[in-house]
C-alpha positions as semicolon CSV with decimal commas, in nm:
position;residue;x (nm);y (nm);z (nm)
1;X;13,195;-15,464;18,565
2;X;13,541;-15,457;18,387
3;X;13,450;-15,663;18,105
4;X;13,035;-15,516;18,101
5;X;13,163;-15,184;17,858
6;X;13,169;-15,436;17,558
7;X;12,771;-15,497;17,592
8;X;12,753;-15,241;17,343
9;X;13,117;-15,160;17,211
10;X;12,999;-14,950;16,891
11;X;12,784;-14,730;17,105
12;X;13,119;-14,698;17,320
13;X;13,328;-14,619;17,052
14;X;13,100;-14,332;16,899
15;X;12,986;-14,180;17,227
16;X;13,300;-14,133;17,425
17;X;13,475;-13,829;17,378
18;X;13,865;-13,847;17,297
19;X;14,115;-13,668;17,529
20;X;14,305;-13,344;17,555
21;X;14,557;-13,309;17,262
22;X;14,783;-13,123;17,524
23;X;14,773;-13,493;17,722
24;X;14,878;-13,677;17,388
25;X;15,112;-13,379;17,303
26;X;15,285;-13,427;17,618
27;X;15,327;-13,764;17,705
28;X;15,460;-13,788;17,344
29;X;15,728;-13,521;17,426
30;X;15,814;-13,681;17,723
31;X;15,836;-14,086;17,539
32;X;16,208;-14,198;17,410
33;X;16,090;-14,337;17,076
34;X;15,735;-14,408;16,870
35;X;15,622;-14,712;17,066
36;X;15,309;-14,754;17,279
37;X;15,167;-14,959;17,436
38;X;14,770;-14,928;17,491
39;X;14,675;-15,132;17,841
40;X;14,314;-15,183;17,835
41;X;14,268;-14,978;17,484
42;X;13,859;-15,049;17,471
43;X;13,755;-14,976;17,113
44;X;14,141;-14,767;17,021
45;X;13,968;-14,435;17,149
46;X;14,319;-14,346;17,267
47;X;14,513;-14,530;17,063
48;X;14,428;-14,377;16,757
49;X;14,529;-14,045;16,899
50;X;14,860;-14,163;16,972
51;X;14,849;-14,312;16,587
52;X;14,749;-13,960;16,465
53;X;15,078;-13,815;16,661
54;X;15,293;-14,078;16,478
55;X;15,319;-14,303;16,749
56;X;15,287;-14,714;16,671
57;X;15,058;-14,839;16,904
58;X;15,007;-15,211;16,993
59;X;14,655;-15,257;17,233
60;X;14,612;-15,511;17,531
61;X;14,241;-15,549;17,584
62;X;14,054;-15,819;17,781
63;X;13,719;-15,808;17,627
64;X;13,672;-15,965;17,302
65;X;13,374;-15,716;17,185
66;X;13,609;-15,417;17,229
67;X;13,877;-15,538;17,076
68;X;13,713;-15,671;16,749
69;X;13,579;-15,279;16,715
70;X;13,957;-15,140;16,790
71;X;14,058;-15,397;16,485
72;X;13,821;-15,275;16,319
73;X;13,936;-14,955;16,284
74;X;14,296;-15,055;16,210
75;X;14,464;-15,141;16,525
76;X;14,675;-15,429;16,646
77;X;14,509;-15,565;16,925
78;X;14,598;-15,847;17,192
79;X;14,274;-15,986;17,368
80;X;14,427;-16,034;17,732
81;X;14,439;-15,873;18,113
82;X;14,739;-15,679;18,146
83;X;14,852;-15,891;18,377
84;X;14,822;-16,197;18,192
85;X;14,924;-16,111;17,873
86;X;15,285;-16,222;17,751
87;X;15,478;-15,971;17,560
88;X;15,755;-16,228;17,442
89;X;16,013;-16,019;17,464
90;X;15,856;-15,667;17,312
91;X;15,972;-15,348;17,469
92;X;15,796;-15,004;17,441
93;X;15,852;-14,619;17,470
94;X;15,548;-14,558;17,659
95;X;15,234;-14,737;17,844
96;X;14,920;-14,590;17,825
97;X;14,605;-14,675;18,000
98;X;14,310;-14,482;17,948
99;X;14,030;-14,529;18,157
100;X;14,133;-14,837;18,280
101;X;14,437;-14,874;18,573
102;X;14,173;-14,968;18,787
103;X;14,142;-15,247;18,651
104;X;14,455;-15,344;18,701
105;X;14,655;-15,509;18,953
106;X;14,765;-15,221;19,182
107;X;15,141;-15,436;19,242
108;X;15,117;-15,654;18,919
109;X;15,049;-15,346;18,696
110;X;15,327;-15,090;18,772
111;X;15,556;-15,389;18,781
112;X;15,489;-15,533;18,444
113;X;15,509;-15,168;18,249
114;X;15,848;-15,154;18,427
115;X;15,946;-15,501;18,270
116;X;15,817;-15,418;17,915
117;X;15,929;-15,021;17,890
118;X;16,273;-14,937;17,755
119;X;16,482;-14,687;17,978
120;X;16,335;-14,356;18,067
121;X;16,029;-14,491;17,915
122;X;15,678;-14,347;18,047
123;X;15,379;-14,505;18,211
124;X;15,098;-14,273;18,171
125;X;14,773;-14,300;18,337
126;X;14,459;-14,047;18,267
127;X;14,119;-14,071;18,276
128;X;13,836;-13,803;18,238
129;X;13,552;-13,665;18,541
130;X;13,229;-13,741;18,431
131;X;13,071;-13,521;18,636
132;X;12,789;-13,285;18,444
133;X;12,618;-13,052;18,610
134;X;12,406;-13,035;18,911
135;X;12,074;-13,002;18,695
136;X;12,141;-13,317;18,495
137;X;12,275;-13,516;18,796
138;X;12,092;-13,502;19,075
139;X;11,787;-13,610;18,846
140;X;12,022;-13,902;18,742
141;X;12,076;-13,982;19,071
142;X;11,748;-13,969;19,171
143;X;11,623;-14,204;18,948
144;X;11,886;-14,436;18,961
145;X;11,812;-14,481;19,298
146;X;11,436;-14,580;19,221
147;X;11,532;-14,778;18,961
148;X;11,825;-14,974;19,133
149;X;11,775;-14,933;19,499
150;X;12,035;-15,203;19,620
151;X;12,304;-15,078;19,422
152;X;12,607;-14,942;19,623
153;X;12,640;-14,680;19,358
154;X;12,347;-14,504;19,598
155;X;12,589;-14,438;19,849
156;X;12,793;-14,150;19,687
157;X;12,679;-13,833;19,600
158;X;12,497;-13,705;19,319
159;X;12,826;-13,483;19,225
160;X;13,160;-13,687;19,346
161;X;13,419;-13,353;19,488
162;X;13,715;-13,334;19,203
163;X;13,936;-13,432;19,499
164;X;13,787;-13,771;19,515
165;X;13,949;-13,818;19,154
166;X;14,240;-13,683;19,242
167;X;14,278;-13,917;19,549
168;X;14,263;-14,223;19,363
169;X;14,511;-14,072;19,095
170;X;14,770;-14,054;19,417
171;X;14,704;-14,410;19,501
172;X;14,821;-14,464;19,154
173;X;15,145;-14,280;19,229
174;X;15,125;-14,436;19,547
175;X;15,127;-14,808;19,363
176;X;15,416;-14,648;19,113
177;X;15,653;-14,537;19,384
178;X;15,622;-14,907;19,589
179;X;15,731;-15,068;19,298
180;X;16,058;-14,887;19,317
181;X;16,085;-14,889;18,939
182;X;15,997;-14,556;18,863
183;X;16,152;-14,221;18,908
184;X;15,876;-13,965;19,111
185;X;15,566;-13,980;18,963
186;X;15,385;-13,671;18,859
187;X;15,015;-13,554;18,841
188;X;14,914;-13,346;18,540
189;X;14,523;-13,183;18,535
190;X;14,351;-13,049;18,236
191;X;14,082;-12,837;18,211
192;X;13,809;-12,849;17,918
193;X;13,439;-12,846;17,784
194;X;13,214;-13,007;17,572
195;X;12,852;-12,903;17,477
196;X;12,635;-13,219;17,435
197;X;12,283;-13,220;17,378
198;X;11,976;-13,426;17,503
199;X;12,045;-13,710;17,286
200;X;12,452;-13,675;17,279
201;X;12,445;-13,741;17,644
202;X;12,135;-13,994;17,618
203;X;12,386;-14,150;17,369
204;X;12,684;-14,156;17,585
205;X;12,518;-14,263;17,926
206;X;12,456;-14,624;17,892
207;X;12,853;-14,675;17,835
208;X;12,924;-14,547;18,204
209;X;13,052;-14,861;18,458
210;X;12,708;-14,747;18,685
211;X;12,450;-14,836;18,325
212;X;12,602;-15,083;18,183
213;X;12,493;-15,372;18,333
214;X;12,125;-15,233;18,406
215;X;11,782;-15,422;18,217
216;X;11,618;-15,228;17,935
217;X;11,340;-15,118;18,189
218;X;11,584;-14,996;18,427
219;X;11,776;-14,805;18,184
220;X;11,495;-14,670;18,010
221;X;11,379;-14,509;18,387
222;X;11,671;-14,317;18,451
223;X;11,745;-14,240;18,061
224;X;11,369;-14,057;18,076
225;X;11,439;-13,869;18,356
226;X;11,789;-13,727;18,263
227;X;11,638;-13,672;17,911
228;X;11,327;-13,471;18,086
229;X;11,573;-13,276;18,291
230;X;11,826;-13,167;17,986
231;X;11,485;-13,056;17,813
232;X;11,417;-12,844;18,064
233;X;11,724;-12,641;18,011
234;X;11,689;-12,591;17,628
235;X;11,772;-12,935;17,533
236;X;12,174;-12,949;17,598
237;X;12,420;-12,845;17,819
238;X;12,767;-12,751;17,819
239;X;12,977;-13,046;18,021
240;X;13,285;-12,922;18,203
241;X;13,573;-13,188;18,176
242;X;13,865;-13,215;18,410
243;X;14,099;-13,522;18,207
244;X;14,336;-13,597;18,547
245;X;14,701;-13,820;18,458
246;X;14,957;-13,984;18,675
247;X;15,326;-14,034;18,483
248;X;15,647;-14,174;18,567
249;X;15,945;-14,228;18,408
250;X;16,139;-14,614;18,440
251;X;16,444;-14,587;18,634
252;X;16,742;-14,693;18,438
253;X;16,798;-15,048;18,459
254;X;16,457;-15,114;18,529
């Protein structure tokens, strides 16, 4: 599923939303110097945030697709796992993954930002919660179940508990404190909304890990029910976004 987001990298690029300035603001404020580096930077949604704050961002990105978009735009882009990818000797302020440590190697990953940040550089890890509202899920869920019934994705519930998130953003500290290359890692939570309509969300769907590996006909069966239950109340809905982040600072020597 890692590498499945580039099936349709434009429609990634324009439908995902950006994150929290506050996030950028921050890990900005708390970087030694101007360079980042983008682990698993997708199409540069990120990355040209970072740009935007004067940051110089170089982008690691296994999947071809993506990373011809993010070059597209303007960015410097390696095609390469994290964890294979050889950074001959470059050192950076900050790494950034967005959407995307868990995809990484839970031992190889903190230890290779280690190797490649400069001291009291930051390793910052965020993500959003997709998680709209009861109305437009269960319908989703619903009909993702008729329309992929062996999937393992019809195990959890329509609307996944915030804590869940949060859980897997402590196994990331978890991961960051067994390395013993980091100082304490932190969690930082921000709160936010976005009003989408019927065909913003229709839009943005198919780029989720559960759609984007699903056959026209499949997709088209749970896109026509989630666009028949938005219609039913008014035609959009406002989407309440909790963007979640686990940071840490190198240790000296590190």
């Amino acid at each position: 599923m890692a590498e499945s987001f580039g099936t349709d990298a434009e429609r990634y690029d324009r439908a995902r939303p950006g994150y929290p300035d506050a996030l950028v603001a921050r890990i900005v404020a708390a970087s030694p110097g101007v360079d980042v580096l983008d682990v698993g930077c997708g199409t540069g949604i990120a990355a040209h945030q970072f740009r935007a704050a004067g940051r110089t961002v170089l982008g690691v990105e296994p999947d071809a697709r993506m990373a011809d978009v993010a070059r597209g735009r303007g960015l410097q882009v390696e095609t390469a796992t994290f964890e294979s990818w050889q950074p001959a000797g470059r050192t950076f302020d900050a790494v950034v993954a967005a959407q995307s440590w868990h995809w990484v190697d839970p031992v190889a990953g903190p230890a290779k930002a280690a190797q490649v940040l400069r001291p009291g550089g930051l390793l910052a890890i965020f993500g959003h919660v997709y998680e709209p509202p009861a109305e437009v899920a269960e319908p989703f869920a619903a009909a993702f179940r008729r329309a992929v019934p062996a999937s393992p994705l019809n195990a959890q519930p329509a609307r996944r508990p915030l804590q869940l998130y949060r859980a897997g953003y402590e196994k990331f500290a978890e991961g960051i404190r067994e390395s013993g290359r980091f100082g304490e890692p932190e969690q930082w939570r921000f709160d936010w909304e976005r009003p989408y309509t019927r065909d913003q969300w229709l839009d943005l769907l198919p780029t989720t890990g559960g759609l984007t590996r699903l056959s026209p006909d499949q997709l088209s069966e749970v896109l026509d029910a989630v666009g028949a239950a938005i219609d039913s109340l008014g035609g959009r809905f406002t989407m309440n976004y909790t963007t979640l982040a686990t940071t840490a600072a190198v240790r000296t020597g590190c």
